[in-house]
MARZA-998685 format. One record per residue: residue in one letter; x, y, z of N, C-alpha, C, O in turn. Coordinates in Angstrom, 1 decimal, padded with zeros to 4 digits. Layout:
% MARZA-998685
@code a, n.u X, n.v Y, n.w Z, ca.u X, ca.v Y, ca.w Z, c.u X, c.v Y, c.w Z, o.u X, o.v Y, o.w Z
...
***
This chain:
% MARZA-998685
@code x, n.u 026.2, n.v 009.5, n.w -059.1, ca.u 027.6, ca.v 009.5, ca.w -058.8, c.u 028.0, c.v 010.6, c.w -057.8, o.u 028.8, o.v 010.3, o.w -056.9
@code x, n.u 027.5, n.v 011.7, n.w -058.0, ca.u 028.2, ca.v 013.0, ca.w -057.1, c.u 027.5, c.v 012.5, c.w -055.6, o.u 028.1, o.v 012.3, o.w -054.6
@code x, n.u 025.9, n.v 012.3, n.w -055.6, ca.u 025.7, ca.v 011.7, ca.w -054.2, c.u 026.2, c.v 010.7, c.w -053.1, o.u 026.0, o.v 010.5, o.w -051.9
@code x, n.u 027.2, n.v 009.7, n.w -054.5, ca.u 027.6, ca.v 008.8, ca.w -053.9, c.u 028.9, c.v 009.4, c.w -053.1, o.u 029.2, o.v 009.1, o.w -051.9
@code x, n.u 029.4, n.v 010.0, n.w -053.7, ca.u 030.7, ca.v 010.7, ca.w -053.0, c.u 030.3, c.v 011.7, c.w -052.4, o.u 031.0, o.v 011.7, o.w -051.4
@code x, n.u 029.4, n.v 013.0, n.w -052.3, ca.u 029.0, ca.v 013.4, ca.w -051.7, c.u 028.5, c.v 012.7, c.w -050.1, o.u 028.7, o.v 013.5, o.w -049.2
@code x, n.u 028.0, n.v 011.4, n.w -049.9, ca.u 028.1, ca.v 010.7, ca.w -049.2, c.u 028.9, c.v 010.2, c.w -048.4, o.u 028.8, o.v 010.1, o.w -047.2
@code x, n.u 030.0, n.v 009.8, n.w -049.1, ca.u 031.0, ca.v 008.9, ca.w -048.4, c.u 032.4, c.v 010.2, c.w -047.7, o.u 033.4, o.v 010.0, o.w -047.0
@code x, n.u 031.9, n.v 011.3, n.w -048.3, ca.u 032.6, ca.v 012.4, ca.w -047.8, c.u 031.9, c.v 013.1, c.w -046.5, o.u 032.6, o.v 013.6, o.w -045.6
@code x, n.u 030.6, n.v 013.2, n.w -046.4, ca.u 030.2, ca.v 013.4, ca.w -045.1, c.u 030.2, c.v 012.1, c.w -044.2, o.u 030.3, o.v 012.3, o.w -043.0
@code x, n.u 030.2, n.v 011.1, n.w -044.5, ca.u 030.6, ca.v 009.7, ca.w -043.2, c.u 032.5, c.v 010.1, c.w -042.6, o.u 033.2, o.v 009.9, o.w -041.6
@code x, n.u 032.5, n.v 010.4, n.w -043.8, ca.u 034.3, ca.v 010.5, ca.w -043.0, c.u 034.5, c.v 012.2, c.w -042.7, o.u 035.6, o.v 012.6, o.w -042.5
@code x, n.u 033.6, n.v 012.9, n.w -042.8, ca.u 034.1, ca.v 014.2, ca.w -041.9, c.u 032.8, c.v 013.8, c.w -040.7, o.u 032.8, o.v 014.5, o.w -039.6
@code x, n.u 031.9, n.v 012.9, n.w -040.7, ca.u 031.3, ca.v 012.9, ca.w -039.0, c.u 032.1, c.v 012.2, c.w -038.1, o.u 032.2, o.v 012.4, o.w -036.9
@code x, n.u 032.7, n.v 011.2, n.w -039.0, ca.u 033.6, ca.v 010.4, ca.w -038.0, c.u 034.7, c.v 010.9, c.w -037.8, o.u 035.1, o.v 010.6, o.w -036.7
@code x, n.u 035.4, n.v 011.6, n.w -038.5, ca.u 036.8, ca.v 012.6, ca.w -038.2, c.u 036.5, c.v 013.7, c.w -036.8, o.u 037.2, o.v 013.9, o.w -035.8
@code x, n.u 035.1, n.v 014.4, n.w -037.2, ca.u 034.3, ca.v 015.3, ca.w -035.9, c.u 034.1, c.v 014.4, c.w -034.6, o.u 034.2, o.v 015.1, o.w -033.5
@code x, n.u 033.8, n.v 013.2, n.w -034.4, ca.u 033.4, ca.v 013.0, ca.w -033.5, c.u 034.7, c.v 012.1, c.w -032.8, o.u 034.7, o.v 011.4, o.w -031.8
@code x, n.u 035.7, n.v 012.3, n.w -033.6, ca.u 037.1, ca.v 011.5, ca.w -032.8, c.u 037.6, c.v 012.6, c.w -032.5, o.u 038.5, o.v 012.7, o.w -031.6
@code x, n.u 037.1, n.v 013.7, n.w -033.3, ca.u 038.2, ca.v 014.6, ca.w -033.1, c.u 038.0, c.v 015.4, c.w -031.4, o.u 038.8, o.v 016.0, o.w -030.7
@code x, n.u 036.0, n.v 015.1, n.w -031.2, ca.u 035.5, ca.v 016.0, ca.w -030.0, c.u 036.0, c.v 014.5, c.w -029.1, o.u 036.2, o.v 014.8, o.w -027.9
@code x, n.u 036.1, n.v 013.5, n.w -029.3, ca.u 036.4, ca.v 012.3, ca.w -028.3, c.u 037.9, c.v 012.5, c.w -027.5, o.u 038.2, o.v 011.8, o.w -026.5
@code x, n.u 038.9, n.v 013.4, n.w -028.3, ca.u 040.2, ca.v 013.6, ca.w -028.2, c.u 039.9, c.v 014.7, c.w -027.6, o.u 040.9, o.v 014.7, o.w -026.8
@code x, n.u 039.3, n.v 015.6, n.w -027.4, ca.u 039.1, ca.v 017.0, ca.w -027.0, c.u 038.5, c.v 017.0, c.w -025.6, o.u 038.7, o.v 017.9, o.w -024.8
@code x, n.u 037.8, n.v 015.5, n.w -025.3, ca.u 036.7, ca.v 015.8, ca.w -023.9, c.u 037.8, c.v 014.7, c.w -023.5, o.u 037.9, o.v 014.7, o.w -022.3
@code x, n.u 038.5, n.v 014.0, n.w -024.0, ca.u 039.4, ca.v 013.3, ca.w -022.3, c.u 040.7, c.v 014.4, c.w -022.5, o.u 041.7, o.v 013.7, o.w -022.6
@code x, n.u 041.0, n.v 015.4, n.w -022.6, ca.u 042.3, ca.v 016.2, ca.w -022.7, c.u 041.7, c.v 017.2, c.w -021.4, o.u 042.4, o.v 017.6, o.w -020.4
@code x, n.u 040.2, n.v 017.6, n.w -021.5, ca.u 039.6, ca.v 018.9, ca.w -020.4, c.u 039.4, c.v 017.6, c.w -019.3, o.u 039.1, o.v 016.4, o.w -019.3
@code x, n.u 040.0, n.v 018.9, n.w -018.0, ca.u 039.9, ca.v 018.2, ca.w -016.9, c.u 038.5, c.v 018.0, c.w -016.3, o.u 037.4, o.v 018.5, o.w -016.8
@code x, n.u 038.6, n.v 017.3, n.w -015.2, ca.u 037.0, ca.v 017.2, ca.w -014.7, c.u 036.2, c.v 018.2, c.w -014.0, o.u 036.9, o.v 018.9, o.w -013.3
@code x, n.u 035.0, n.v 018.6, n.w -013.9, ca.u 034.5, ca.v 019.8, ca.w -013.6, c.u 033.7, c.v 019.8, c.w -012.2, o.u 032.7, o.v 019.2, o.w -012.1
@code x, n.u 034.0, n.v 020.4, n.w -011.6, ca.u 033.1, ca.v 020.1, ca.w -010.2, c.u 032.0, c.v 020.5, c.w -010.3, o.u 031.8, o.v 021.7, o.w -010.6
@code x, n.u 030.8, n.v 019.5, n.w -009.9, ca.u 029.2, ca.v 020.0, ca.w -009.9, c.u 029.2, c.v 020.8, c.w -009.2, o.u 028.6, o.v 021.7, o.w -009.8
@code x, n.u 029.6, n.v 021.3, n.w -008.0, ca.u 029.0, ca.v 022.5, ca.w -006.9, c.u 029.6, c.v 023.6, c.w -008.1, o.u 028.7, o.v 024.3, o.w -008.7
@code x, n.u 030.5, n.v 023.8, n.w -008.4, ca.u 031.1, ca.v 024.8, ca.w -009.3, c.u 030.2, c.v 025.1, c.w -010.3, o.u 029.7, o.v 026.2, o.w -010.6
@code x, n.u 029.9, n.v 024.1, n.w -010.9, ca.u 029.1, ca.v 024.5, ca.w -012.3, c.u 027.6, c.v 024.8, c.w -011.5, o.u 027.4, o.v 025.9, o.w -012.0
@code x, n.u 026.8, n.v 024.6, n.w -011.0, ca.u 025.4, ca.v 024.4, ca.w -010.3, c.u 025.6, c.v 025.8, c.w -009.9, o.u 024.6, o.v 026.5, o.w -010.3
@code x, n.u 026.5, n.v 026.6, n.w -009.1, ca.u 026.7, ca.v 027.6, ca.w -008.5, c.u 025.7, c.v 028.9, c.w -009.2, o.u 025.9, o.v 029.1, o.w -010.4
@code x, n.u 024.8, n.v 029.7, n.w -008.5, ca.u 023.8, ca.v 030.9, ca.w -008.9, c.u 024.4, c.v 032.2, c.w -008.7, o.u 024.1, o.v 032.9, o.w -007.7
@code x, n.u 025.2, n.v 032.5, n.w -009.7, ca.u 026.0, ca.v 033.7, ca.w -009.6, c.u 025.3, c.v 034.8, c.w -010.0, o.u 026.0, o.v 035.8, o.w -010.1
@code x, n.u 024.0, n.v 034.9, n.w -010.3, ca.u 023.2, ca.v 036.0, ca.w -010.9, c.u 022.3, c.v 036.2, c.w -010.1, o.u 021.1, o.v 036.5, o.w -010.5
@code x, n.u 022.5, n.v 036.0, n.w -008.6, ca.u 021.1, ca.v 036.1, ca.w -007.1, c.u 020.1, c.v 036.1, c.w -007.3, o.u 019.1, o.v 036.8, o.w -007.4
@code x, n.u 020.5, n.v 034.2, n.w -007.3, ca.u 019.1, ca.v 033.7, ca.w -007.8, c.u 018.5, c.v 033.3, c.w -006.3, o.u 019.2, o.v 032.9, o.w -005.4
@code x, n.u 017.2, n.v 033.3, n.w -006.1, ca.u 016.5, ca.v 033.4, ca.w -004.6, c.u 017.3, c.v 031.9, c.w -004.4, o.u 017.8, o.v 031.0, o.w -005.1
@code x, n.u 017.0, n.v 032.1, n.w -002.6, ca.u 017.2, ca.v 030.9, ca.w -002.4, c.u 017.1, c.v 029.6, c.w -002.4, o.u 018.0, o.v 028.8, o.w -002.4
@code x, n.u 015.7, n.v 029.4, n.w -002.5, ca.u 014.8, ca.v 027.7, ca.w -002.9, c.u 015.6, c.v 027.8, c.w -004.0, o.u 015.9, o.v 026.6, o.w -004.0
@code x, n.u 016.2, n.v 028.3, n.w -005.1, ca.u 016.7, ca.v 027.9, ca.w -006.6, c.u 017.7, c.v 027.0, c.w -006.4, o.u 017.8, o.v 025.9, o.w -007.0
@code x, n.u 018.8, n.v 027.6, n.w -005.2, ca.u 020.1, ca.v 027.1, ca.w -005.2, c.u 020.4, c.v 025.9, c.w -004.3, o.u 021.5, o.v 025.9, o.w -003.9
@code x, n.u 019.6, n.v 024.8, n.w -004.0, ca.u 019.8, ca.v 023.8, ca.w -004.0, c.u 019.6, c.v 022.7, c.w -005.0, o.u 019.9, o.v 021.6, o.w -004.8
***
């Protein structure tokens, strides 16, 4: 009995979690690849393409 609800209580906090990160990632705006890819720690040159 406790597994069974133990169960049915982690299905509805992964699906609560994963609407809740689905609500979270269309709210952040979009991120530019050159920006994120960028070698801010002088990294040699061949790296940074």
């Amino acid at each position: 009995m406790f597994a069974r609800r133990f169960t049915i209580v982690c299905l509805l906090m992964s699906l609560f979690g994963m609407s809740f990160a689905i609500l979270v990632a269309e709210g952040r705006p979009a991120r530019n690849w050159d920006q994120a890819n960028s070698c801010r720690f002088g990294c040699p040159s061949h790296l940074r393409h």
